[in-house]
C-alpha positions as CSV (number, residue, x, y, z in Angstrom):
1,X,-12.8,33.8,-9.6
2,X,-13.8,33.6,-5.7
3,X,-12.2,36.9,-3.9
4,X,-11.1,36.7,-0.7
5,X,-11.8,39.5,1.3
6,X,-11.8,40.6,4.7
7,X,-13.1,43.9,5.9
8,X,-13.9,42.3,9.3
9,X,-11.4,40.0,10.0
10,X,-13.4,39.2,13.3
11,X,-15.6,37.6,11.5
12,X,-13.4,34.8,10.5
13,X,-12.2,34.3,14.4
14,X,-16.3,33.6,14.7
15,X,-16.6,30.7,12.5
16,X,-16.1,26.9,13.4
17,X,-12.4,25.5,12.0
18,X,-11.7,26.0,8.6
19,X,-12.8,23.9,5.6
20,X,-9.9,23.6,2.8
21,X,-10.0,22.6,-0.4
22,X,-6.6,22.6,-2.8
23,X,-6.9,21.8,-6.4
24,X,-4.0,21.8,-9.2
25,X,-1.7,23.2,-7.2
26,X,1.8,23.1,-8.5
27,X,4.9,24.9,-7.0
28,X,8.8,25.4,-8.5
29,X,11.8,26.3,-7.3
30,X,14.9,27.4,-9.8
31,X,17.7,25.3,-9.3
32,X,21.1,25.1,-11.6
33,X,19.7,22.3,-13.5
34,X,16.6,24.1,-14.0
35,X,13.3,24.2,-12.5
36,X,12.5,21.7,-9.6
37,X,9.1,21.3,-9.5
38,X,8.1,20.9,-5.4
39,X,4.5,20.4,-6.0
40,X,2.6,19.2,-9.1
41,X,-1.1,19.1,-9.4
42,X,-1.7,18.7,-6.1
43,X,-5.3,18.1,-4.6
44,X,-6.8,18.5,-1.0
45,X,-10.1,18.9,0.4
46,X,-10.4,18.7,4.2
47,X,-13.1,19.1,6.4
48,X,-13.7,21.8,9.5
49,X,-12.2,20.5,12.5
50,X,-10.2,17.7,11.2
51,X,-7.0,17.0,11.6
52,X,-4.9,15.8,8.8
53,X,-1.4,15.1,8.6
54,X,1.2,14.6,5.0
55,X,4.0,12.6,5.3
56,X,7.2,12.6,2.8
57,X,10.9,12.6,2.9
58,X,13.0,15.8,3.3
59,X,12.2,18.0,0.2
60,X,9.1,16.5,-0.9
61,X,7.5,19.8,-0.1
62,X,5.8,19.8,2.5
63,X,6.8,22.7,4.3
64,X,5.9,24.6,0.6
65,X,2.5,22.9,1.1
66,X,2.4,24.9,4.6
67,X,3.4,27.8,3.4
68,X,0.5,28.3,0.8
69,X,-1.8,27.3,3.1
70,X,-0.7,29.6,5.8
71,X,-0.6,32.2,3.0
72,X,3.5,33.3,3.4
73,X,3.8,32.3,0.1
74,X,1.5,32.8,-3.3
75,X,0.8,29.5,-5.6
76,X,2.4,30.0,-8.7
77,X,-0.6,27.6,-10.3
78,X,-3.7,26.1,-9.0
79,X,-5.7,27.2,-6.2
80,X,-5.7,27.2,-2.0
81,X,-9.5,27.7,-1.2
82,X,-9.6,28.2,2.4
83,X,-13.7,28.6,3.0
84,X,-14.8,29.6,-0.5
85,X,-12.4,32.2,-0.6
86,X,-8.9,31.7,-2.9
87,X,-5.6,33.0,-1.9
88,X,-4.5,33.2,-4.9
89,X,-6.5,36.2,-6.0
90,X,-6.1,38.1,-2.7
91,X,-4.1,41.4,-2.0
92,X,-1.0,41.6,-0.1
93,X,-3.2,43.4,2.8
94,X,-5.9,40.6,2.7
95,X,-3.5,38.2,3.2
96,X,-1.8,39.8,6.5
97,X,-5.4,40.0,7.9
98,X,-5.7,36.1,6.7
99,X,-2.6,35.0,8.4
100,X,-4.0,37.6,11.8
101,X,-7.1,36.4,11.8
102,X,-7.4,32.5,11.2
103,X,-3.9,31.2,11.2
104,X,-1.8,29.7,14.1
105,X,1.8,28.1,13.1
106,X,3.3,25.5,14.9
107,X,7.4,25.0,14.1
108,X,10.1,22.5,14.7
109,X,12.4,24.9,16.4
110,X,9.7,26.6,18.1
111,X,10.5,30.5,17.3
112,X,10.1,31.7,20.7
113,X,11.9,35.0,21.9
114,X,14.6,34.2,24.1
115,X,14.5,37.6,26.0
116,X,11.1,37.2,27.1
117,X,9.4,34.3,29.4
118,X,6.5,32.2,28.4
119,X,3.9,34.3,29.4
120,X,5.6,36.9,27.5
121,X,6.4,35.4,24.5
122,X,2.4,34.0,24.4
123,X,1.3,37.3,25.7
124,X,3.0,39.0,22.4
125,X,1.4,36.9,20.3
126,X,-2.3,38.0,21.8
127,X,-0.8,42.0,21.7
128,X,-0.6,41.3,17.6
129,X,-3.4,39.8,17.3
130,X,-5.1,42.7,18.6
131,X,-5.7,42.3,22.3
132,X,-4.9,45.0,25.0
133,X,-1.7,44.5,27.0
134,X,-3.7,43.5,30.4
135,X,-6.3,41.4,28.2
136,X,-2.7,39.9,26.4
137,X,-1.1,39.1,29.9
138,X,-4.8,37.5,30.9
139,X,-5.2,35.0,27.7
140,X,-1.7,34.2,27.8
141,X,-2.2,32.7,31.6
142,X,-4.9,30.6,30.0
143,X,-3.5,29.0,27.3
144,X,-0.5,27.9,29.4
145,X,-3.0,26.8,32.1
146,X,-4.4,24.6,29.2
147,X,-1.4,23.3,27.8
148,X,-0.3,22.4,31.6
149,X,2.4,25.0,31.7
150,X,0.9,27.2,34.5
151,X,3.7,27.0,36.5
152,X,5.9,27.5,34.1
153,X,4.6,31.7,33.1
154,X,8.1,33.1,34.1
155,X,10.5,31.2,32.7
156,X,12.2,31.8,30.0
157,X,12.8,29.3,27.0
158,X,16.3,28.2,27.9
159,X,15.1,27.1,31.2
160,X,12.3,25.2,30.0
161,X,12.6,21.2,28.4
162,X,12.3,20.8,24.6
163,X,9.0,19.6,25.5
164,X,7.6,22.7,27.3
165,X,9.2,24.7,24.8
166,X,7.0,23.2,22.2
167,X,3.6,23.7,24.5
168,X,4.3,27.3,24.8
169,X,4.9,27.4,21.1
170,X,1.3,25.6,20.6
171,X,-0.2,28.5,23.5
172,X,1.4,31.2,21.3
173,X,-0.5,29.7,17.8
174,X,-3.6,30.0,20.0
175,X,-3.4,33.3,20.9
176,X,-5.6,34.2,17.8
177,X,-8.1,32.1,18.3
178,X,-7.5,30.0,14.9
179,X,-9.5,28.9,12.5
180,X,-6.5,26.6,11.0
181,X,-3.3,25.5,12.7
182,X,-0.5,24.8,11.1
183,X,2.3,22.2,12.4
184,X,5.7,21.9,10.6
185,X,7.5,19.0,11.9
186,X,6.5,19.7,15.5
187,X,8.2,16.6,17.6
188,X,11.3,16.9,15.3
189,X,13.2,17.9,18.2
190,X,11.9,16.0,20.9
191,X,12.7,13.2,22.8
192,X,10.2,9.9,23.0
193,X,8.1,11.1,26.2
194,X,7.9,14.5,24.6
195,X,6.8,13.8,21.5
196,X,3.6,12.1,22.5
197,X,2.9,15.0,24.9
198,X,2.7,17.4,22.0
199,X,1.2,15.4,19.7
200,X,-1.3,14.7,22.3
201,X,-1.7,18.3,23.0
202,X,-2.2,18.9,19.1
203,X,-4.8,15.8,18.5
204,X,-6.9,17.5,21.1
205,X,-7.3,20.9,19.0
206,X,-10.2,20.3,16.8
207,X,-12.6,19.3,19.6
208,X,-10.9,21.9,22.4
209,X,-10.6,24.8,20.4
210,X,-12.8,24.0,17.5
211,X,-9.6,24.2,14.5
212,X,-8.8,22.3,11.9
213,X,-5.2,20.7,12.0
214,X,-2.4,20.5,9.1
215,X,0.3,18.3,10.6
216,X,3.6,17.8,8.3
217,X,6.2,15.2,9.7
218,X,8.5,12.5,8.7
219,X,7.1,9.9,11.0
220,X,4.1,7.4,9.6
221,X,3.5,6.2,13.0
222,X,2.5,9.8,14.3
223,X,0.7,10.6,10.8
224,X,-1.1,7.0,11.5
225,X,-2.8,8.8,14.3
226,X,-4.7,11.5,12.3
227,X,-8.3,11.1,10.8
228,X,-6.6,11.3,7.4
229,X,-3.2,10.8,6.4
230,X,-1.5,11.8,3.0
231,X,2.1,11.6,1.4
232,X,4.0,13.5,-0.8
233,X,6.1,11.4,-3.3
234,X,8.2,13.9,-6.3
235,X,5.8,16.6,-6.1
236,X,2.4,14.5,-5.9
237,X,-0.1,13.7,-2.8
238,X,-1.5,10.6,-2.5
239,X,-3.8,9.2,0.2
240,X,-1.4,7.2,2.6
241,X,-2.8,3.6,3.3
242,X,-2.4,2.0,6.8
């Protein structure tokens, strides 16, 4: 059994992107006509800094596949092995210094604070993750520098595009410096133009900011763009072929 544990969770922030490796990983849901079984044996290994994306219909379980690697939920079989160390064996507490420490999430409808402006709602993210309130205010300027929002620091979400919504949203995953992003769906709700701006924005993370990128979405021609691509067909991952 590998342990994970994490009595300096800076020490993970120091490390190059994250190396994965997922093997027999199976996930069920209950349902009236009994179990439905989301994932079944499932295998991944990816590389530090790669980007990979998984494809699949609506229910194929993806977002479960997310989940487990982002540790918000526990496998129920199998194991998510993020750098030698298994989630499945960790505490509760080891996996909130995990999710602190190495994990940014990207999602489809964004999750930013309405009540706050960009630079706030980024700035937040860099207060949990442990920075000082003036240090918070300072990283948050940057990120939205680098995601070309630096004009954009106090307005609030409803005054911003779905497009710049989804840039902040990529600043505030940064704010921790991580090891592993995680992006569910993240164009979902954007128009043409848009969509290729993120997804620019997100293809650039392994060699700007030294991650590794999990990207699940619908579309093959976005997935087509990743250095690997996989799909998830009734529960099982297969490599996608061009």
């Amino acid at each position: 059994m590998t342990r994970l544990f994490l009595s300096n969770p800076a020490a993970w922030a120091a490390m190059p992107g994250a190396a994965i490796a997922i093997h027999g990983l199976s996930h069920r849901y209950p349902s009236a006509a009994g179990d439905l079984t989301v994932l079944d044996e499932v295998d991944l290994d990816v590389g530090p800094g790669s980007l990979v994306a998984v494809t699949g219909v609506s229910g194929a379980g993806k977002s479960t596949l997310l989940c487990l690697l982002g540790a918000l939920d526990a496998p129920q079989s199998g194991s998510v092995v993020i750098d030698g160390h298994d989630l499945a064996h960790a505490s509760r507490d080891e996996l909130a210094d995990f999710r602190r420490a190495v994990v940014g999430f990207v999602f489809q409808h964004f999750g930013l604070l309405d009540t706050l402006t960009a630079a706030e709602n980024v700035a937040l993210a860099c207060t949990l993750a442990g920075s000082t309130a003036r240090a918070g205010r300072r990283r948050a300027q940057e990120l939205l520098d680098a995601v070309g929002l630096g004009q954009r620091l106090d307005h609030p979400p409803n005054r911003l595009s779905g497009g710049e919504r989804q840039r902040v949203a990529i600043a505030r995953a940064l704010a921790n410096d991580p090891r592993l992003v995680l992006a569910d769906e993240p164009t979902g709700n954007l128009d043409h133009d848009s969509t290729h701006m993120v997804m620019d924005l997100l293809w650039s993370l392994p060699a700007e900011h030294g991650c590794t990128v999990v990207l699940v979405t619908h579309d093959r021609g976005l997935a087509a763009r990743a250095e690997e691509s996989f799909r998830l067909d009734r529960g099982r991952l297969a490599r996608s072929t061009p």
